[in-house]
C-alpha positions in Angstrom: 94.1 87.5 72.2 90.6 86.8 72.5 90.7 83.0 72.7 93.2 83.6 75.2 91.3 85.7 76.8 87.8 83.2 76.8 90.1 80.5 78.3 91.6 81.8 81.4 90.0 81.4 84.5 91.0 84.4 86.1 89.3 87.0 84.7 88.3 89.9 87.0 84.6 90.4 86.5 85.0 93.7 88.0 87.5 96.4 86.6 87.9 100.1 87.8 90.2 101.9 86.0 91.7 105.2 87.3 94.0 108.1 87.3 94.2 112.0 87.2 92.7 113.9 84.5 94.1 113.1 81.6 95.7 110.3 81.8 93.5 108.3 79.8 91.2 105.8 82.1 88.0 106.3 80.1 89.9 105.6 77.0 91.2 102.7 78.4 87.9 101.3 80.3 86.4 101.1 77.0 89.0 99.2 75.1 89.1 96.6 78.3 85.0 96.4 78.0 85.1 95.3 74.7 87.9 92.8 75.0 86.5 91.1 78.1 82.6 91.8 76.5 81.6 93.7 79.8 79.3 96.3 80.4 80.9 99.7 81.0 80.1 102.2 83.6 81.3 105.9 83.1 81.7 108.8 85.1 79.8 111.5 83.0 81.8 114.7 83.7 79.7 116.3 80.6 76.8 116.2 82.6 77.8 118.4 85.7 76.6 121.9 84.8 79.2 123.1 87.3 82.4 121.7 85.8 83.4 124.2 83.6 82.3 127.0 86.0 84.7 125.1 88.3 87.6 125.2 86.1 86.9 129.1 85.7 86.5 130.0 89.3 87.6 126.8 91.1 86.8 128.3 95.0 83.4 129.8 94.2 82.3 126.6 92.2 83.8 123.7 94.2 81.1 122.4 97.1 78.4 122.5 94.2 80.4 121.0 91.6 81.3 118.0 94.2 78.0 117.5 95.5 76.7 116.9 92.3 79.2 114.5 91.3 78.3 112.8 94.5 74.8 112.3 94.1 75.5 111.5 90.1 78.5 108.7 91.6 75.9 107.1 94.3 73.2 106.8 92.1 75.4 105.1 89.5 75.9 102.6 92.0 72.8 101.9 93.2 71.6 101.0 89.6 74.8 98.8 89.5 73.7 97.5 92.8 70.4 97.0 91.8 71.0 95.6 87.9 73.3 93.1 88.3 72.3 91.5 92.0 75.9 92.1 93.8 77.5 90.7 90.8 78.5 93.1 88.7 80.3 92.2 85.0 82.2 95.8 84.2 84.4 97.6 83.6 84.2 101.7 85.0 86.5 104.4 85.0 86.1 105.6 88.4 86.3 104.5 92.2 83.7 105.7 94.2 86.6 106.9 96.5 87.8 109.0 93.9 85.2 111.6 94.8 86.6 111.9 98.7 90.0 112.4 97.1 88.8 115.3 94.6 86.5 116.8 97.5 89.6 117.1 100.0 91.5 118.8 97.5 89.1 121.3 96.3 86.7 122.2 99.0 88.1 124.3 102.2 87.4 123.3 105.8 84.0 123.8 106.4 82.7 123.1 102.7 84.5 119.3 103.4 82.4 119.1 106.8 79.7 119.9 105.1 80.1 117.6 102.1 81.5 114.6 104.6 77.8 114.9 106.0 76.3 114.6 102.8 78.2 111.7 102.4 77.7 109.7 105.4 73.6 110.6 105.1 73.6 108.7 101.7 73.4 105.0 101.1 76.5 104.1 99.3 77.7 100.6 99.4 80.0 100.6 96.8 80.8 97.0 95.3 84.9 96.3 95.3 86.5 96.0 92.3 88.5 92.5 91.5 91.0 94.8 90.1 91.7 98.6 90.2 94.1 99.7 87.4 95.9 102.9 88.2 97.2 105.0 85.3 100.5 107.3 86.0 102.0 109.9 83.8 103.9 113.1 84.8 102.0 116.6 84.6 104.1 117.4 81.4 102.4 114.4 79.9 98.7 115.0 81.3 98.9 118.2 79.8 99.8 117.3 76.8 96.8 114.7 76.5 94.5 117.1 77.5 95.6 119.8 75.1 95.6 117.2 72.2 91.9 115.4 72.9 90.4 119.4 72.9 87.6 119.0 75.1 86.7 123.2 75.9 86.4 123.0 79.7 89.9 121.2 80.1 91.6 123.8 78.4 90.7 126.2 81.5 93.0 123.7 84.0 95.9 124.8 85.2 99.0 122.8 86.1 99.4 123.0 89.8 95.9 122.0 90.0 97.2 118.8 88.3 100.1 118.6 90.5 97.9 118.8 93.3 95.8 116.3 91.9 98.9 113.7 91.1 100.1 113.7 94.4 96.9 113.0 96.0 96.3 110.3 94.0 100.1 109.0 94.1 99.2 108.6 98.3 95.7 107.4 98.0 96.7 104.9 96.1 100.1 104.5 98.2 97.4 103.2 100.9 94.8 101.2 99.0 94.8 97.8 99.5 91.0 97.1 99.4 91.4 95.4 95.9 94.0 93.5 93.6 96.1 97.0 92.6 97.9 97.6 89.1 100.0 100.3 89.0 100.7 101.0 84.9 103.6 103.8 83.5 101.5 105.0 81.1 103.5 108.0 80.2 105.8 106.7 76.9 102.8 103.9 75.5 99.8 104.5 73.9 97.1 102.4 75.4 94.6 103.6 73.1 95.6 103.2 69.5 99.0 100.6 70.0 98.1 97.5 69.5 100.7 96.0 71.1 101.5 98.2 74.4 97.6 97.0 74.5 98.2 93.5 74.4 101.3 94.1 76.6 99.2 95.4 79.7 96.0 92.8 78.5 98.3 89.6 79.0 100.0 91.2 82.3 95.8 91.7 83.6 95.2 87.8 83.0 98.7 86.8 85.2 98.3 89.8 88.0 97.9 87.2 91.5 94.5 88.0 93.1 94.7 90.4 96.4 98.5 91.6 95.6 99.9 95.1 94.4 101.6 94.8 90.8 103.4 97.6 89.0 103.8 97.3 84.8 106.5 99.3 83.6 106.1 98.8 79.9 108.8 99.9 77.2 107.5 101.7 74.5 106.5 99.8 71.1 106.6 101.4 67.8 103.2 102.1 65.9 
């Protein structure tokens, strides 16, 4: 796979992976860094001091929970910006658009006006990825993920919260046509530790057409 890999031509140079929580993008972005040899750039959700305050009290924690993954989001992309010259060689787990989508689910009416003028008062000029990879799963099976890899915090979601989340993300991306899309049924293969549902989705990346919207409905392989 990785001769194959060294001789095609159409490599993305820039990968975002994404998807509701759970679903397994980080897992993923780091598998796909070290086939293709890229840097990686990861959200770090550990780091907001506000998260699991959030997941407790989601209305009294929201605004300062999103602001902070704000600032912690444009930052990350100015060093990106800054590092690699407008030519970045990664693979992330997050669109910076992600954290509009989060912000209009969780914050009320005026906390959004608020944060919407935090937003247009920083200088974020986000690089587009060659291609976004969107991972889908039903709530049954975020749950389920999120239960089994044990992180504390997580425990404290509950599921409409996720179904709110899902659907947001199901029209966001219904939308989204600023780069090559992949939309990838992730809910019966294991991305992560099946080799071959892996090497399934890696050769579908090195055929996807540039600028078009491609769905991978994978069937299951046996470990």
């Amino acid at each position: 796979m990785a001769q194959d890999i060294n001789k095609s031509s159409s490599i993305p140079r820039y990968i975002a992976v994404e998807g509701p929580i759970g679903v397994g993008k980080t897992s993923l972005a780091k598998r796909l860094a070290k086939s293709f040899n890229y840097e990686i750039l990861l959200e770090k959700s550990e780091d907001n001091p506000f998260l699991e305050r959030f997941y407790r009290d989601p209305r009294q924690m929201a605004l300062a929970t999103q602001l902070f993954f704000l600032f912690q989001r444009a930052q990350q992309i100015q060093d990106l910006r800054q590092d690699d010259m407008f030519e970045p060689v990664r693979v992330a787990d997050f669109l910076m658009e992600k954290d509009r989508l989060f912000a209009r689910q969780n914050l009320d009416t005026d906390e959004f006006k608020l944060y919407q003028n935090v937003y247009e008062h920083l200088t974020i000029d986000a690089p587009q990825p060659d291609l976004v990879i969107y991972l889908q799963a039903p709530v049954e099976v975020l749950i389920e993920r999120i239960q089994k890899r044990g992180i504390q915090s997580e425990q404290l979601i509950e599921k409409r919260y996720l179904e709110n989340l899902s659907n947001a993300y199901t029209e966001f991306f219904h939308y989204y046509d600023d780069s090559t899309l992949l939309v990838v049924n992730s809910a019966e293969i294991d991305l992560v530790n099946n080799d071959e549902d892996y090497d399934q989705l890696l050769d579908y990346i090195l055929t996807t057409r540039k600028g078009s919207r491609n769905y991978f409905n994978p069937r299951p392989t046996l470990l």
